[in-house]
C-alpha positions as CSV (number, residue, x, y, z in Angstrom):
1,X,75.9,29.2,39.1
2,X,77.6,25.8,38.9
3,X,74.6,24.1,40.8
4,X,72.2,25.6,38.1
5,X,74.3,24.3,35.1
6,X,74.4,20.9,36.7
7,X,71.0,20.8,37.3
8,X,70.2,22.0,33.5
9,X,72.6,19.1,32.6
10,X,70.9,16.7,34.7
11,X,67.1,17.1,33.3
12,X,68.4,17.3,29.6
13,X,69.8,14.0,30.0
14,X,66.8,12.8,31.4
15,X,64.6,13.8,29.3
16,X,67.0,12.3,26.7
17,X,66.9,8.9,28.1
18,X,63.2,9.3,28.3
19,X,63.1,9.8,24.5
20,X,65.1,7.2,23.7
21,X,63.1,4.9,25.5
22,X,59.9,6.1,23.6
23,X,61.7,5.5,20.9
24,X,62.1,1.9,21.6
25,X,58.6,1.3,22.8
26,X,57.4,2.0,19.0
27,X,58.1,0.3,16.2
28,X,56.7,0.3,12.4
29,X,55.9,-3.1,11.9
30,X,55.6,-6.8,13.1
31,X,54.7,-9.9,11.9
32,X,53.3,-12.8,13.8
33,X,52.5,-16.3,12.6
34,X,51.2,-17.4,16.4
35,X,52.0,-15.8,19.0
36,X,54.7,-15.8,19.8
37,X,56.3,-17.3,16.3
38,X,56.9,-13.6,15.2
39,X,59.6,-10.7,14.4
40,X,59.3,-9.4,18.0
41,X,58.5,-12.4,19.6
42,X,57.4,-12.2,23.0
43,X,58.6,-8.6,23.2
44,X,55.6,-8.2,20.7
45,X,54.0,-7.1,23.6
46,X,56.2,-4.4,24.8
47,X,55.7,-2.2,21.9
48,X,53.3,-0.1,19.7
49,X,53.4,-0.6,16.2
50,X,52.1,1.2,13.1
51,X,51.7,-2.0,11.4
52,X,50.9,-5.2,12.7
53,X,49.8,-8.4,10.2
54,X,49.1,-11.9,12.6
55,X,48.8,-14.7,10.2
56,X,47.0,-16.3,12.7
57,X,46.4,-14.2,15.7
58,X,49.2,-12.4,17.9
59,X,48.9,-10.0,21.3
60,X,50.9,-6.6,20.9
61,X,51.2,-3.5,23.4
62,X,49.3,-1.6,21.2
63,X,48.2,-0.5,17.4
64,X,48.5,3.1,16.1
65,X,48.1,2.3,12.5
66,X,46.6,-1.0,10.9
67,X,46.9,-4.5,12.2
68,X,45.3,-7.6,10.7
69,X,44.8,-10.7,11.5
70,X,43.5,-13.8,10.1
71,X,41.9,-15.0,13.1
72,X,42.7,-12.7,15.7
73,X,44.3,-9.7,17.1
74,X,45.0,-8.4,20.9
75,X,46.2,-5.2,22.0
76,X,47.4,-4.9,25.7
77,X,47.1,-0.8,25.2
78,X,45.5,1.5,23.1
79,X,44.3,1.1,19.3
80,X,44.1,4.0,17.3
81,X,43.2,2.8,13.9
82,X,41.8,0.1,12.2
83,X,41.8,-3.6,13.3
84,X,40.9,-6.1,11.0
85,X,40.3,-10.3,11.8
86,X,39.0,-12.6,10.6
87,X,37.1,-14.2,14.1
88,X,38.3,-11.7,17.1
89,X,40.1,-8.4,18.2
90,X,40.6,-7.5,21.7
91,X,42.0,-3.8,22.9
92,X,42.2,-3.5,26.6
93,X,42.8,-0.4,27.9
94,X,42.7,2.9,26.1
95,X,40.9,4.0,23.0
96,X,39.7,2.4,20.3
97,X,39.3,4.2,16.8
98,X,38.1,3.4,13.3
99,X,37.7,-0.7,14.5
100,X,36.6,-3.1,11.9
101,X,35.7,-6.6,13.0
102,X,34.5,-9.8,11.8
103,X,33.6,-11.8,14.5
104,X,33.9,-10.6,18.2
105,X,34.9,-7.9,19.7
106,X,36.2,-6.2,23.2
107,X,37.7,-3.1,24.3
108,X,37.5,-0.2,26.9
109,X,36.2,2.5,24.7
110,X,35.6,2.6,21.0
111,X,35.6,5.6,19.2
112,X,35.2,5.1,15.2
113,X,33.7,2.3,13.6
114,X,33.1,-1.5,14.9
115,X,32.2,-4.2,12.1
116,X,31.7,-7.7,13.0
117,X,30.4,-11.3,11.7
118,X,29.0,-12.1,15.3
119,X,29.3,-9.2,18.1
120,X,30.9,-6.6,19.3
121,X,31.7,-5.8,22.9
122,X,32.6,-2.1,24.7
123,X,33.7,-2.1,28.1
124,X,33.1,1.2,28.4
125,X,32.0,4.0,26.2
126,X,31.3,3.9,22.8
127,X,31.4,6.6,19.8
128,X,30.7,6.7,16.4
129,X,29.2,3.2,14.9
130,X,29.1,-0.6,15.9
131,X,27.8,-3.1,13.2
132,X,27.5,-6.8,13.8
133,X,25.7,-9.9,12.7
134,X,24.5,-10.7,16.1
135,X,24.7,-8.9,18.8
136,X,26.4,-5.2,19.9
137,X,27.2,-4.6,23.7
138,X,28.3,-1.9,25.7
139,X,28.7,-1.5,29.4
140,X,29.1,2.5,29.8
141,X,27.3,5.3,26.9
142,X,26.6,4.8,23.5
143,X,26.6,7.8,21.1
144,X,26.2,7.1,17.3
145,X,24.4,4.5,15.6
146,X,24.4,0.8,16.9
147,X,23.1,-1.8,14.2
148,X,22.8,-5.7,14.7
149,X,20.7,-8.7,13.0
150,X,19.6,-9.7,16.9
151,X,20.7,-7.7,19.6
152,X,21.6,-3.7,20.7
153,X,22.0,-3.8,24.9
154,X,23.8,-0.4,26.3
155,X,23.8,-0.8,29.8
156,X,23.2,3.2,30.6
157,X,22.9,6.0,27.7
158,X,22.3,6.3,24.3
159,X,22.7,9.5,22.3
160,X,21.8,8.0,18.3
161,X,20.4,5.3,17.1
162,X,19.6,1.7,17.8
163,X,19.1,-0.9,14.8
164,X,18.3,-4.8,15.2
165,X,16.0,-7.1,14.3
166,X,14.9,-8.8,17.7
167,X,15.5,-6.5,20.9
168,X,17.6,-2.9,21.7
169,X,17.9,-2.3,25.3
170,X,19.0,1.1,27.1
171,X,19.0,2.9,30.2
172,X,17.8,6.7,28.5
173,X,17.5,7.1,24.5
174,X,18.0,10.2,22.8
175,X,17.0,9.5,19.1
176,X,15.6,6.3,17.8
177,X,15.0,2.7,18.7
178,X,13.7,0.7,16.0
179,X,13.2,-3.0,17.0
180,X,10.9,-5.9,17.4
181,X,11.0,-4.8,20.6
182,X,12.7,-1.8,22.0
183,X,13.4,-1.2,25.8
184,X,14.1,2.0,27.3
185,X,14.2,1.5,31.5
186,X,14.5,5.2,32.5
187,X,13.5,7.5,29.8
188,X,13.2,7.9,25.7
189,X,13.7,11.4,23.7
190,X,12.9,10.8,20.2
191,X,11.4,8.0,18.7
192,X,10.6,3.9,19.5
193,X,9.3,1.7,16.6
194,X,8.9,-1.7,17.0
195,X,6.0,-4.5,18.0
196,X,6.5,-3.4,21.6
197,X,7.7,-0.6,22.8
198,X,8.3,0.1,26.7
199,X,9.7,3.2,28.1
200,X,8.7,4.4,31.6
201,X,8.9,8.2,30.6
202,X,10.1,10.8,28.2
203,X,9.2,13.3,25.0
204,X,8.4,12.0,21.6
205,X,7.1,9.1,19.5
206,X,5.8,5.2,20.4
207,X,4.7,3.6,17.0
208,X,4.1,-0.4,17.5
209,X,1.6,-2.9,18.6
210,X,1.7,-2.7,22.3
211,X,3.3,0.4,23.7
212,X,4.0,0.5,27.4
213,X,4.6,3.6,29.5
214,X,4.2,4.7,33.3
215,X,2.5,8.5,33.1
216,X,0.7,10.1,30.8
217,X,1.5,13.6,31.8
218,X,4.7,13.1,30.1
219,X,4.9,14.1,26.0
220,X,4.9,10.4,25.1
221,X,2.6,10.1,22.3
222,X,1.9,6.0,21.2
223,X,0.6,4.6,18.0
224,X,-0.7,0.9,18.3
225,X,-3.1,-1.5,18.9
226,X,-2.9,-1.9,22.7
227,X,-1.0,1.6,24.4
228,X,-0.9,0.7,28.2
229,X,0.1,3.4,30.8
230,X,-0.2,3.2,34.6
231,X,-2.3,6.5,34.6
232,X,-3.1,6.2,31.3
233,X,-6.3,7.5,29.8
234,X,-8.9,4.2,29.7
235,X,-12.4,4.7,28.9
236,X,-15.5,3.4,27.9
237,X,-18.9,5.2,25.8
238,X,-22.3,4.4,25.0
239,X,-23.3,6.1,21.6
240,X,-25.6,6.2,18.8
241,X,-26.1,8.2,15.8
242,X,-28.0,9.2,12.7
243,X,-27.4,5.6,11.1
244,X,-29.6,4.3,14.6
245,X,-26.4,2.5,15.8
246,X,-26.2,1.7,19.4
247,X,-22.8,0.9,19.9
248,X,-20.0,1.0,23.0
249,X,-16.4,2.0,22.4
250,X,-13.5,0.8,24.5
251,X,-10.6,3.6,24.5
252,X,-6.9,3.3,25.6
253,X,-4.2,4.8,26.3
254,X,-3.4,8.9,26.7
255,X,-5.5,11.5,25.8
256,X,-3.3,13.1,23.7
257,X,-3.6,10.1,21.7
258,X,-5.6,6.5,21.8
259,X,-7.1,3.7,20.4
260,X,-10.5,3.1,20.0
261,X,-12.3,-0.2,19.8
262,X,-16.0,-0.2,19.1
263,X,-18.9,-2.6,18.5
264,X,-22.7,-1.8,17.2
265,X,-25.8,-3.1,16.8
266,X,-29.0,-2.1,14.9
267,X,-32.2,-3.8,14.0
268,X,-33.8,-3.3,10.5
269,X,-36.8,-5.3,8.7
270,X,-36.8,-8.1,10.9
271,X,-32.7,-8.6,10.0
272,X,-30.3,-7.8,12.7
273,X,-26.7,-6.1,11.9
274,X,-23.6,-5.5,13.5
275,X,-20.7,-3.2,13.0
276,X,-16.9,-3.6,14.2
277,X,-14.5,-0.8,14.3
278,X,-11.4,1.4,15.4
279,X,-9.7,4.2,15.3
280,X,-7.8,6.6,16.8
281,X,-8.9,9.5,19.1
282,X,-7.4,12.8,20.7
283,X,-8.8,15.2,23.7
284,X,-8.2,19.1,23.7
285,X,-8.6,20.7,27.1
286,X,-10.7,24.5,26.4
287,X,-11.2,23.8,30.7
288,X,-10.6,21.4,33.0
289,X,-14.6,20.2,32.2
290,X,-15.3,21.7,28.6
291,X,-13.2,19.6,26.1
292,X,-13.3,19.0,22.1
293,X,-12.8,15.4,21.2
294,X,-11.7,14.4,18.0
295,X,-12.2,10.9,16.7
296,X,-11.3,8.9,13.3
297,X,-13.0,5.4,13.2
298,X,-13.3,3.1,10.1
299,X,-16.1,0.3,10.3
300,X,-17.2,-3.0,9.0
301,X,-20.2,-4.4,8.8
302,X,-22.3,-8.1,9.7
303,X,-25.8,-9.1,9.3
304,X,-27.9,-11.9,11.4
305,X,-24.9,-15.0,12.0
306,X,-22.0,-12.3,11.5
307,X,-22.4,-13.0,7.7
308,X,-20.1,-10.2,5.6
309,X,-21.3,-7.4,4.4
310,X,-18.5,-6.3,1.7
311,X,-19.3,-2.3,2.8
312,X,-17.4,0.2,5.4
313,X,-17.7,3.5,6.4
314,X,-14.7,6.3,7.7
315,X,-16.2,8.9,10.0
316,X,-14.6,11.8,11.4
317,X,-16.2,12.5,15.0
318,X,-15.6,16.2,16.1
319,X,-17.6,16.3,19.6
320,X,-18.0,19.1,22.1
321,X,-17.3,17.2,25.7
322,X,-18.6,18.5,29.3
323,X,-17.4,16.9,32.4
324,X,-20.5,16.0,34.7
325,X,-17.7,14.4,37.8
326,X,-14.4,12.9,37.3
327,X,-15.4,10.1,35.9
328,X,-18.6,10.9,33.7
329,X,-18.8,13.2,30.5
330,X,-21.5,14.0,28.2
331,X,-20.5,14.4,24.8
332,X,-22.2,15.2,21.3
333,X,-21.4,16.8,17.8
334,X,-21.6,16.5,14.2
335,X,-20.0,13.1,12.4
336,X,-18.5,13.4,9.2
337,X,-19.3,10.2,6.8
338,X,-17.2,8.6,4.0
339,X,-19.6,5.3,3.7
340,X,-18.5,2.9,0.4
341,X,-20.4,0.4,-0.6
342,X,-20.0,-2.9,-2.9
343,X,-22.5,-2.3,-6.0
344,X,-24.4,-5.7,-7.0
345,X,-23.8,-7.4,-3.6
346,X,-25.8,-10.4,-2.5
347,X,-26.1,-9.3,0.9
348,X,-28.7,-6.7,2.3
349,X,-27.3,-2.8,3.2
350,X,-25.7,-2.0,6.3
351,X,-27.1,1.4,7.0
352,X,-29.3,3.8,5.0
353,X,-28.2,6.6,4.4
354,X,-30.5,9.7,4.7
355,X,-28.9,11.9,2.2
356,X,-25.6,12.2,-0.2
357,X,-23.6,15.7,0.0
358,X,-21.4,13.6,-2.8
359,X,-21.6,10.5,-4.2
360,X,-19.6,8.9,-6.8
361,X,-20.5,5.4,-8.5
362,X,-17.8,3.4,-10.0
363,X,-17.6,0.0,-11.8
364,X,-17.5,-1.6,-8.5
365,X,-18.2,0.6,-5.7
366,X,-20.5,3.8,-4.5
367,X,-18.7,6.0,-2.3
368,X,-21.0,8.5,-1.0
369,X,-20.4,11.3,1.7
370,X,-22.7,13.1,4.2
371,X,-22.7,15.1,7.7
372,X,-24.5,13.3,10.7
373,X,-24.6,13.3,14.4
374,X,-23.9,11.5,17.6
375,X,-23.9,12.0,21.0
376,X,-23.0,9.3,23.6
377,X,-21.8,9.2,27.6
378,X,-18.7,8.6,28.4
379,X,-17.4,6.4,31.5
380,X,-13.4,7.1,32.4
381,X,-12.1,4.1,34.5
């Protein structure tokens, strides 16, 4: 029995030592002018503190409060709480929460908010939101929303958003990148707006100029000028129509969605015209031969030296499609025409058309509408 009171005797005192020395290790407040000018001195470092002001910078052994400092703060442990300064705060190990900075920043995990002049730097995984003038980095996950004037680079995951004004770079994206030009090198979910946009795989939404992927088979849809994917869907098509148009398209990109480029040519009382135009297109399997194709194209027209014509015409092309071999297809189907057209123009008409289902004349323009046909072949590259 007295080996079991001794023993009881023994841990309470331990554990009372151990409290006291917790104790010591946190304190309410310092003050720093330069480290280590300040109330703790060079023991500044050997404590936590509630509140910590640096006049000009000072190094502690941790924040669970508020510190601020003019130029600069460093933590040699955790911050839980809110840094302020003027130029820099550094946290090293630990975690990081509710963060404000002004100029540059660098911890192992941020969890809150990160606000700074210039950039701010995770070395590890961040949470909630990073803000900075320049540039944000982080070297593990990102979950939240990261805005910057220049630069977003997380060096694996991001589960948010990604704001700046020159480049975002990830490893996978779940949410939205929204850049000049956005970069995702494994995978996007979500969204990618921006000139270019490059992600090799993934399920949502490229709008930009050029959008870059590797397979089509994926649910990448892309909105742009130039959409470029290694198996991509690249075509071209011979056509005419009702308005005796010979013209060859140029398609790109996947046949959920692409871009069309096309350019015509038609003769006319000795006069020769041309017509320019794009659009967007989309394929519907009914069979792995018998598809519905569904085109929207606006076009502008030229006459003899490429002279102007102050006229253009909207068509909606819904086309039955048959297969003939992998790379050939036969399509054809009625065009729906929205053609408007400058009144009192110098310059001769692009087209005639045959008959008006509507037209409307305004002070300036005729718009008239009708129902046509085309039918062209198409060659897949």
């Amino acid at each position: 029995m007295n080996k079991v009171y001794f023993l009881l005797a023994t841990m309470l005192f331990v554990l009372g030592i151990v409290k006291v020395t917790e104790a010591q290790n946190e304190k309410k407040a310092q003050v720093t002018f330069f480290y280590p000018i300040g109330s703790s001195g060079l023991n500044s470092t050997n404590y936590n503190y509630h509140f910590s002001f640096n006049t000009i910078y000072g190094i502690t052994g941790g924040v669970n409060g508020f510190e601020l400092g003019s130029v600069g703060n460093i933590a040699r442990g955790n911050v839980k709480g809110l840094q302020i300064a003027g130029v820099f705060n550094i946290a090293t190990p630990g975690s990081l929460a509710g963060t404000i900075r002004a100029a540059a920043d660098s911890s192992e995990t941020a969890n809150g908010l990160q606000l700074a002049g210039v950039s701010n730097m995770v070395k590890g995984n961040q949470k909630g939101w990073q803000i900075a003038g320049v540039c944000n980095t982080t070297t593990g996950n990102s979950s939240g929303v990261v805005l910057s004037g220049v630069s977003n680079i997380t060096r694996k995951d991001v589960n948010g958003a990604m704001v700046s004004g020159v480049f975002n770079s990830s490893r996978a994206i779940k949410g939205v990148q929204l850049s000049t030009i956005n970069i995702a090198t494994k995978s996007v979910t979500g969204a990618q707006i921006g000139v270019v946009n490059i992600a090799p795989r993934g399920k949502g939404f490229q709008l930009g100029v050029v959008n870059i992927g590797q397979t089509a088979s994926d649910s990448i849809i892309p909105l742009g000028l130039l959409n470029i994917f290694k198996d991509g869907y690249y075509a071209f098509e011979l056509s005419t129509d009702e308005k005796l148009f010979s013209q060859i398209s140029y398609k790109m990109g996947v046949e959920k969605l692409y871009t069309i480029f096309q350019f015509g040519v038609s003769f006319r009382n000795n006069t020769q015209f041309y017509s320019a135009g794009s659009g967007l297109g989309s394929i519907f399997d009914i069979t792995p031969k018998n598809k519905i194709n569904l085109e929207l194209i606006t076009t502008q027209f030229f006459e003899n030296d490429f002279k102007y014509i102050p006229d253009f015409l909207n068509q909606a092309n819904l086309d039955y499609q048959y297969n003939l071999t992998k790379h050939i297809a036969l399509k054809i189907g009625p065009t729906f025409n929205c053609y408007i057209e400058k009144n009192n123009k110098k310059t001769n008409d692009a087209i005639r058309i045959p008959y008006s289902i509507i037209e409307a004349k305004g002070r300036y323009h005729t718009t008239s509408l009708w129902i046509g046909a085309n039918a062209g072949v198409v060659i897949k590259l």
